[in-house]
C-alpha positions in Angstrom: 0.0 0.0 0.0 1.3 3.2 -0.8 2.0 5.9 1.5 2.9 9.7 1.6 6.9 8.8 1.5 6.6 7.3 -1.8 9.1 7.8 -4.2 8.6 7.9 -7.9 11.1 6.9 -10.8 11.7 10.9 -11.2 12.7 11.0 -7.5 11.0 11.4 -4.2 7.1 11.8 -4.5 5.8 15.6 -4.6 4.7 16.6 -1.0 1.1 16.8 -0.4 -0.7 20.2 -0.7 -3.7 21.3 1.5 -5.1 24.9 -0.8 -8.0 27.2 0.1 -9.3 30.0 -1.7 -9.5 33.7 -0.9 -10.5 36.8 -3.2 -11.0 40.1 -1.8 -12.4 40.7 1.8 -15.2 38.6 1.6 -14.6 36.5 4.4 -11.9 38.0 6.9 -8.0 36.8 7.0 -8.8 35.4 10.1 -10.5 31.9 8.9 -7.3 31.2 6.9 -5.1 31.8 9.6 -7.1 29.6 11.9 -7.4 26.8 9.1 -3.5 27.0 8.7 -2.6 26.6 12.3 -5.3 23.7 13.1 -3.5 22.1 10.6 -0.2 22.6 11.4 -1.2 21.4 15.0 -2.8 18.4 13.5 -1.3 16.7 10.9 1.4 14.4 11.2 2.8 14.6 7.8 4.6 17.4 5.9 2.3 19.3 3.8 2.1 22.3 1.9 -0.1 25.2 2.8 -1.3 27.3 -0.3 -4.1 29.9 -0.3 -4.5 31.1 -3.8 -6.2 34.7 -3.4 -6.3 37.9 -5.0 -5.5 40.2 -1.4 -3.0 38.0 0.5 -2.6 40.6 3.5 -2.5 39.4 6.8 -1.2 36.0 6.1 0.6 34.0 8.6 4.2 33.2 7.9 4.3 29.4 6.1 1.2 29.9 4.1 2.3 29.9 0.6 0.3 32.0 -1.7 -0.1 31.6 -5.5 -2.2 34.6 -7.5 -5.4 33.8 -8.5 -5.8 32.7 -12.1 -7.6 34.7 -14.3 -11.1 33.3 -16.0 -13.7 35.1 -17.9 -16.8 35.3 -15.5 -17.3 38.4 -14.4 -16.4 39.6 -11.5 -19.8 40.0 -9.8 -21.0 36.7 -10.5 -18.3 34.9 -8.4 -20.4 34.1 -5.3 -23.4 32.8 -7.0 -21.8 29.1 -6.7 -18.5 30.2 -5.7 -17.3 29.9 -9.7 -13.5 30.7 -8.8 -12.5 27.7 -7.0 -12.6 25.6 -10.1 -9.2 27.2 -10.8 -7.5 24.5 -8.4 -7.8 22.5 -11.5 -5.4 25.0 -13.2 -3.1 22.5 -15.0 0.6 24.2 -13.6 -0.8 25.3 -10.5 0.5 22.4 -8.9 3.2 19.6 -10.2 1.3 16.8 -11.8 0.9 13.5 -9.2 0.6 15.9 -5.9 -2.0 14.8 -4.0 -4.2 18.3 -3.6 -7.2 18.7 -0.9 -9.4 22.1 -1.5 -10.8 23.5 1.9 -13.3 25.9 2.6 -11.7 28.3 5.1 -14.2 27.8 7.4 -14.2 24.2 7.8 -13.2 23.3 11.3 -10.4 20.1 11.5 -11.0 17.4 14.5 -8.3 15.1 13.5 -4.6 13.9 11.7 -5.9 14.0 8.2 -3.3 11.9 6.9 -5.2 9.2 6.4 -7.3 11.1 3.7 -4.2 12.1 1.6 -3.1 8.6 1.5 -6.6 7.7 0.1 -5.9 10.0 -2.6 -2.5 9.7 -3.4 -3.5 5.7 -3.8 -6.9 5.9 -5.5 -7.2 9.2 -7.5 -10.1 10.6 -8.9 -12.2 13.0 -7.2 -13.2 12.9 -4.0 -16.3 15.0 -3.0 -18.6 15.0 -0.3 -22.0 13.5 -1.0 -24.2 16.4 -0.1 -26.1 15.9 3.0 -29.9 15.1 3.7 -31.1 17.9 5.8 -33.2 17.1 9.3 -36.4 17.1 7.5 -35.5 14.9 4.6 -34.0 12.5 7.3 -36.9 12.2 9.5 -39.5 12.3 6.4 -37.5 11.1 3.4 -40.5 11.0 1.4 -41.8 14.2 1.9 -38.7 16.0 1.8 -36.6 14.0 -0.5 -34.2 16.2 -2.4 -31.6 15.3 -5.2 -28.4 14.2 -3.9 -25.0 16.1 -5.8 -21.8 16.9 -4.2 -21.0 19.6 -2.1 -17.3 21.1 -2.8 -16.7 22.7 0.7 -13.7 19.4 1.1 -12.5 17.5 -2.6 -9.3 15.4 -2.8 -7.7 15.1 -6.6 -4.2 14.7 -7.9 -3.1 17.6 -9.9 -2.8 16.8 -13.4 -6.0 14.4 -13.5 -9.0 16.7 -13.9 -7.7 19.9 -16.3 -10.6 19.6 -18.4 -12.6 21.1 -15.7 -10.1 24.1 -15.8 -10.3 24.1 -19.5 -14.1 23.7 -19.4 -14.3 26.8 -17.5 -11.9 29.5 -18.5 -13.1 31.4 -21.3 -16.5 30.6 -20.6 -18.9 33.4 -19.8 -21.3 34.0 -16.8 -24.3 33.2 -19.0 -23.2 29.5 -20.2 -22.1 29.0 -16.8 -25.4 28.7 -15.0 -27.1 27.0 -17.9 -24.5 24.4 -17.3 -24.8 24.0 -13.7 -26.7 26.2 -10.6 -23.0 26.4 -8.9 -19.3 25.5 -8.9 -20.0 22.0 -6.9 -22.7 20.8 -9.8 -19.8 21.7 -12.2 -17.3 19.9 -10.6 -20.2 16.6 -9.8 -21.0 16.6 -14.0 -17.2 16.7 -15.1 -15.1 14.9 -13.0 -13.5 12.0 -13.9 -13.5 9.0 -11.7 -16.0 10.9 -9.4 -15.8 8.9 -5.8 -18.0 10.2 -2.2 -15.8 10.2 1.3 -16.8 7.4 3.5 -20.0 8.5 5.3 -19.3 10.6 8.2 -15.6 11.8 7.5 -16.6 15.1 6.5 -20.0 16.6 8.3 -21.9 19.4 8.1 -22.7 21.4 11.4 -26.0 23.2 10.4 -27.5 19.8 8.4 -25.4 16.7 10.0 -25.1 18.1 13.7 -27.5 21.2 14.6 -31.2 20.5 15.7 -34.4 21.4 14.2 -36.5 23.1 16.9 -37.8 22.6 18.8 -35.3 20.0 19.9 -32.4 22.7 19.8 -33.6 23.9 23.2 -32.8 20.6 25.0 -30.3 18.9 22.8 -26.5 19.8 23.2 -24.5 19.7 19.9 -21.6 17.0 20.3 -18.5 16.4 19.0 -18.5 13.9 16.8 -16.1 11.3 17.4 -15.2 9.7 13.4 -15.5 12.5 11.3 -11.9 14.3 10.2 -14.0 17.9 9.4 -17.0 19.8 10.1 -18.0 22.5 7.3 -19.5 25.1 8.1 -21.7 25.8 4.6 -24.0 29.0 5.6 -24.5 30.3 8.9 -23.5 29.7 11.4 -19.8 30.4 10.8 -17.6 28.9 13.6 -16.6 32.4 15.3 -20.6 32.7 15.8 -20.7 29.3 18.2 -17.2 30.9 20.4 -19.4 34.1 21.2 -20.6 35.1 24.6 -23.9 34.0 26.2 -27.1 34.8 24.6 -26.4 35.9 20.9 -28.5 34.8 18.9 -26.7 32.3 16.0 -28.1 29.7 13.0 -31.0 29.9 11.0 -34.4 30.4 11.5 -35.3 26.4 12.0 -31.5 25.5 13.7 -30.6 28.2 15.9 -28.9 28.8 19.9 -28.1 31.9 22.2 -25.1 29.5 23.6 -21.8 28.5 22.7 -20.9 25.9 21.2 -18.1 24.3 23.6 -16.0 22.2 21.4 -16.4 24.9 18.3 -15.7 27.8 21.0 -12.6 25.7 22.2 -11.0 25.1 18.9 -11.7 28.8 17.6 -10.3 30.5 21.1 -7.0 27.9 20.5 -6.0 28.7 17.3 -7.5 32.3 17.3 -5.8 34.0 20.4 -5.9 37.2 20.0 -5.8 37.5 16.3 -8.2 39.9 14.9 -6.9 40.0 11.3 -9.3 41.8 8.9 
């Protein structure tokens, strides 16, 4: 079985990379920051840490930073589907045969994710989460059964196999875009080759997999849980909201608290501190 030490008849195999995505102030410095160190902590493998952004300011030292590529959607459609983080498939972003996971900044890591790149480096293809049923689809399937895609917030490829998706999306315009797909997850899902879900429960989501519908949220405490590797955080709430004091108000309408969250709160307050990087 292969492992991350494996060498290749070019030489030593390249190291794995861990990339994220961040174009102007849209979400604050801060999540990357927090991402990078969590990691850092975590891991017990060397890895490469590359955010590939358009305003890198306020970056920890060790995070690598590549420019982002430039495509022909315009500018203001970015965020409906979150079009740029199909450039990851960028065909020199990264030398060909590194094992590449893309994470949304605010994903929150639980565990030594080593295991995952392994998976990857020996399998291939593209790993993507298989999106998850909500509370109300998994109490009354029937009623509430929704199509399941993928859900891009944590996918595991080796650079080199998927640059049609890159090529796919390039030059193409706003307007073709969306007739193609509703976002960049369903563009990702159609295209891929060797498409392939992460075991069930290694990556969760806290508002669909873990918070509770009311009126249970009142009497149920959110736990931990103890086999998944992350939690995304897709939405609201974003993790800073469950480290707040006492009695703000956080979630949605259906999944909300006034409390926090201890094990989110502990994590964020760790590998936070006292950064308040804009």
């Amino acid at each position: 079985m292969a492992n991350l030490d494996a060498t290749t008849p070019q030489g030593p195999a390249p190291l794995p990379v861990i990339a994220c995505f961040k174009w102007g102030k849209g979400y604050p410095t801060i999540y990357t920051n927090v991402l990078y160190r969590a990691l850092r902590d975590m891991l017990k493998t060397p890895f490469r840490f590359v955010c590939i952004t358009d305003f890198p300011v306020g970056l920890d030292d060790g995070i690598e930073t590549i420019d982002l590529p430039e495509f022909a959607m315009e500018r203001d459609k970015w965020n409906h589907g979150m079009w740029p983080k199909l450039c990851i498939f960028k065909p020199d972003l990264f030398a060909a045969g590194t094992p590449v996971l893309m994470m949304d900044v605010d994903i929150v890591v639980l565990r030594d994710l080593t295991p995952i790149l392994v998976k990857l480096r020996n399998e291939g293809g593209v790993h993507l989460i298989a999106d998850w049923p909500d509370t109300l689809e998994r109490w009354f399937p029937k009623m509430f059964y929704k199509e399941r895609r993928s859900n891009s917030s944590f996918v595991g490829f080796i650079a080199g196999e998927q640059t049609h998706i890159w090529t796919a999306f390039k030059d193409a315009k706003s307007e073709y875009l969306f007739a193609q797909a509703r976002n960049d997850q369903d563009f990702i899902h159609f295209r891929a080759k060797n498409r392939v879900a992460w075991p069930l429960g290694w990556a969760l989501s806290f508002k669909k997999s873990l918070a509770y519908h009311v009126p249970m949220n009142f009497c149920r405490k959110i736990r931990r849980p103890d086999d998944a590797y992350v939690v995304a955080f897709h939405g609201k709430p974003d993790p800073k909201d469950l480290a707040q004091a006492p009695f703000k108000r956080w979630g949605s309408p259906e999944k909300f608290g006034y409390f926090p969250v201890k094990w989110v709160e502990t994590y964020w307050n760790k590998y936070a501190g006292d950064d308040h990087a804009g």
